[in-house]
C-alpha positions in Angstrom: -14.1 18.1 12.9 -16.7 16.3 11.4 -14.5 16.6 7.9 -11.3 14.5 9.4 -13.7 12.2 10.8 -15.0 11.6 7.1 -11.9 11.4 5.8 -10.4 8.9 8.2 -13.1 6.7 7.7 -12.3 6.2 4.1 -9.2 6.1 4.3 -10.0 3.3 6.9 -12.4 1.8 4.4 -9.9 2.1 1.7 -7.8 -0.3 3.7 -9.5 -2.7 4.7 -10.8 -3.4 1.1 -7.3 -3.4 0.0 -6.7 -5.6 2.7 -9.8 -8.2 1.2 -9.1 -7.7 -1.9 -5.4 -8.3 -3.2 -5.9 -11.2 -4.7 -7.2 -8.9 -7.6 -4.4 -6.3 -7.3 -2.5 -6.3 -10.3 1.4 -5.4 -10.0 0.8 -2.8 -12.7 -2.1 -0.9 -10.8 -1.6 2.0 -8.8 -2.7 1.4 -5.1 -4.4 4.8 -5.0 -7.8 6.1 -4.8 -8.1 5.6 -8.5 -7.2 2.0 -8.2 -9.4 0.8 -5.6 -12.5 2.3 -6.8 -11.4 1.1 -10.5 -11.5 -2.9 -8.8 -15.2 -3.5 -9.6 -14.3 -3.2 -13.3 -11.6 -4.9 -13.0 -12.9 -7.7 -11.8 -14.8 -7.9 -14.9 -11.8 -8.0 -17.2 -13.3 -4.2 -18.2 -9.3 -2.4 -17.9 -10.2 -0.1 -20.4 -13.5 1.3 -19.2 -12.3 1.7 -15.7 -9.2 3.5 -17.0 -11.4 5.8 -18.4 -13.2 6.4 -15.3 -10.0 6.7 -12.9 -8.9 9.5 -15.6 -12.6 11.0 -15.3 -12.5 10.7 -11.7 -9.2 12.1 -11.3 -9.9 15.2 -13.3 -12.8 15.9 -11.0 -10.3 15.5 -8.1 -8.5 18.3 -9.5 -11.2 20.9 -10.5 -12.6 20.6 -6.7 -9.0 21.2 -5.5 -8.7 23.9 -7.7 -11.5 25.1 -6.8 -13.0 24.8 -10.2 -17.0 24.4 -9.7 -18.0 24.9 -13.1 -15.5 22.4 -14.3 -16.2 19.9 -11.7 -20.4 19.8 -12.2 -19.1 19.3 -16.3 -17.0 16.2 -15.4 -19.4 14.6 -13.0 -22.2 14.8 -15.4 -20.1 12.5 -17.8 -19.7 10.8 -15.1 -23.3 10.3 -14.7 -23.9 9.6 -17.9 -21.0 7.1 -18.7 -20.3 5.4 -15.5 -23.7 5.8 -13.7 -23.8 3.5 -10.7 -20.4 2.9 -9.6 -17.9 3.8 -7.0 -16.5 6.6 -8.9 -19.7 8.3 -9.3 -20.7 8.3 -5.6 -17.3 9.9 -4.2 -17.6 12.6 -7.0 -20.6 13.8 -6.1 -19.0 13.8 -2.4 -16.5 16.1 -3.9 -18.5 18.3 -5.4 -20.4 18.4 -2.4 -17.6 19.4 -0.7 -16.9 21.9 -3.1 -20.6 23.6 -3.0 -20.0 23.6 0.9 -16.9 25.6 0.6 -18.9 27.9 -1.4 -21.7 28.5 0.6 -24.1 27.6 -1.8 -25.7 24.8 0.7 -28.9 24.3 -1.4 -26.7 22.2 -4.0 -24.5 20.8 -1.2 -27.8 19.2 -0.1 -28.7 18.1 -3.7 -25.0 16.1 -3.9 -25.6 14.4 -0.8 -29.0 13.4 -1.4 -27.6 11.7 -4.3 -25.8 9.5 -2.8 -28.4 8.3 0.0 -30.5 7.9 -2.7 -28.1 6.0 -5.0 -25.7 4.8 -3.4 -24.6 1.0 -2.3 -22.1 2.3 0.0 -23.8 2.4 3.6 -20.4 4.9 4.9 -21.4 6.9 1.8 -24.9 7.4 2.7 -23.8 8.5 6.6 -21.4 10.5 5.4 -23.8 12.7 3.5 -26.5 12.7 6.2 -23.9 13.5 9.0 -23.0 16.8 6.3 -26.7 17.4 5.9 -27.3 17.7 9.3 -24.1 19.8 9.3 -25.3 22.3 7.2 -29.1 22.4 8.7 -27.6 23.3 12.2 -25.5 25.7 10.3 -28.9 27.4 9.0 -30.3 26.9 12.5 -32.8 24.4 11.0 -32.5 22.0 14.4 -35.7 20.0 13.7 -34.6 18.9 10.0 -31.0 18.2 11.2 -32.2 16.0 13.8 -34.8 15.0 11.4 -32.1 13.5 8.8 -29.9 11.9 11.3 -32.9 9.6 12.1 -32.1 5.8 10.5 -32.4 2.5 11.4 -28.5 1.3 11.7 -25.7 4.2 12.0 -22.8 1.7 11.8 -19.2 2.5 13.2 -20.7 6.2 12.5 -22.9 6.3 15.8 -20.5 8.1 18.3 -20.1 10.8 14.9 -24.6 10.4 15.0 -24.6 10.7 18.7 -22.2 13.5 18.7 -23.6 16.3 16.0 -27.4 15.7 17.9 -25.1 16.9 20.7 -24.3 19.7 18.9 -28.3 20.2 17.9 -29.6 19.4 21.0 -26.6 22.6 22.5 -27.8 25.4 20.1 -31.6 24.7 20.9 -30.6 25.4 24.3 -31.6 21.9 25.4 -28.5 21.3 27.9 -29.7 17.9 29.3 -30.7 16.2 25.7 -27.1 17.9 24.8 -25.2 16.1 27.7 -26.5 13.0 26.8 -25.9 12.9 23.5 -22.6 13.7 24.1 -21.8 11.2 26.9 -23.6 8.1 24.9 -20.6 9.5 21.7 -18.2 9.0 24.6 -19.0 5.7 25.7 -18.9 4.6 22.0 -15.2 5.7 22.0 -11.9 5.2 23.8 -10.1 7.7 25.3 -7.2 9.0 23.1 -9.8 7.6 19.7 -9.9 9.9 17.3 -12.2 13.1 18.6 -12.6 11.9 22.4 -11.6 14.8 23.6 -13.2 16.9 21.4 -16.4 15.8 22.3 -15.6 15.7 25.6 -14.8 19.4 25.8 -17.7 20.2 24.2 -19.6 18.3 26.9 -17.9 20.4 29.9 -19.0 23.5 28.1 -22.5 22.4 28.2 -22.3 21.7 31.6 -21.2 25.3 32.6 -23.7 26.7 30.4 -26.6 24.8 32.1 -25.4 25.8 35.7 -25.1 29.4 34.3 -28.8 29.1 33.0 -29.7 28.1 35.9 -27.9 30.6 38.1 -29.2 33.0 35.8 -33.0 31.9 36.2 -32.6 31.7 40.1 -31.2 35.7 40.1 -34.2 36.6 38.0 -37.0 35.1 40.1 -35.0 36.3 43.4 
């Protein structure tokens, strides 16, 4: 879940820049990916150097859909080297991330996304790789770290996703009541029928019958 989340928030982000931005749209540009993280350059009347970065960018695209990992680490260290600091950068290490993920190799998944909450100017960057950190923590059962990285001062239209994978933490440790109410503050952050309301909500009646069941269960042993 927490991958279509992700997605749908830059694809959300995508439009609003569009949206704030068209005064700089061009009728030659293509109103893809390429295009609006190209708009920095082009505001600087630099077409040629963010052409060259779309085309970079783009053949990262491809080696992590082709599940190319070798490829995809050569690109983005040209992209590192040539367009350090910019849009295009940040969402390819987020790809390769993603690819790393796939793989199972989480000890470079980590290194991606540390990138880009050390680097990056994009605040829905940085809590998209600290929500995947602490994804892949619970995944090893590390619980304190996960809980540990999802600590920050402002979590942005990301809170119910925050509030929501602590609820997932806070389930595994066995800690039903921290669970439930981490899972009711995600749902008070959201609308029924938003995006993953029912999810979460499910996930919160589970926890529920496990507690009672613990509970039942503790009663019958010291009967």
């Amino acid at each position: 879940m927490d991958d279509n989340l992700t997605d749908q928030q830059q694809a959300e982000l995508i439009k609003n820049w569009l949206k704030e931005n068209s005064k700089f749209l061009m009728g030659g540009l293509v109103l893809g990916i390429s295009g609006f993280f190209g708009i920095q350059f082009f505001q600087q009347n630099k077409l040629k150097e963010a052409e060259m970065a779309s085309q970079l960018y783009s053949k990262i695209e491809f080696a992590v859909k082709q599940q190319r990992l070798t490829q995809a680490q050569t690109y983005l260290q040209e992209m590192d080297t040539d367009f350090a600091n910019t849009p295009y950068q940040d969402q390819g290490h987020l790809f390769v991330a993603k690819l790393f993920m796939d793989s199972v190799d989480y000890e470079n998944a980590i290194l991606q996304l540390e990138f880009l909450i050390d680097n990056s100017t994009e605040e829905s960057l940085k809590h998209i790789a600290r929500i995947r950190i602490a994804r892949i923590k619970l995944q090893q059962n590390l619980y304190d770290e996960a809980l540990q990285i999802l600590e920050t001062e402002s979590m942005g239209s990301f809170e119910a996703k925050y509030e929501e994978i602590k609820g997932d933490i806070f389930a595994k440790k066995g800690e039903y009541p921290e669970a439930q109410a981490a899972y009711l503050k995600a749902l008070d952050l959201l609308l029924p029928g938003q995006f993953d309301y029912e999810y979460i909500q499910m996930k919160f009646k589970d926890i529920q019958s496990d507690d009672l069941k613990d509970t039942k269960d503790s009663k019958d042993g010291n009967a």
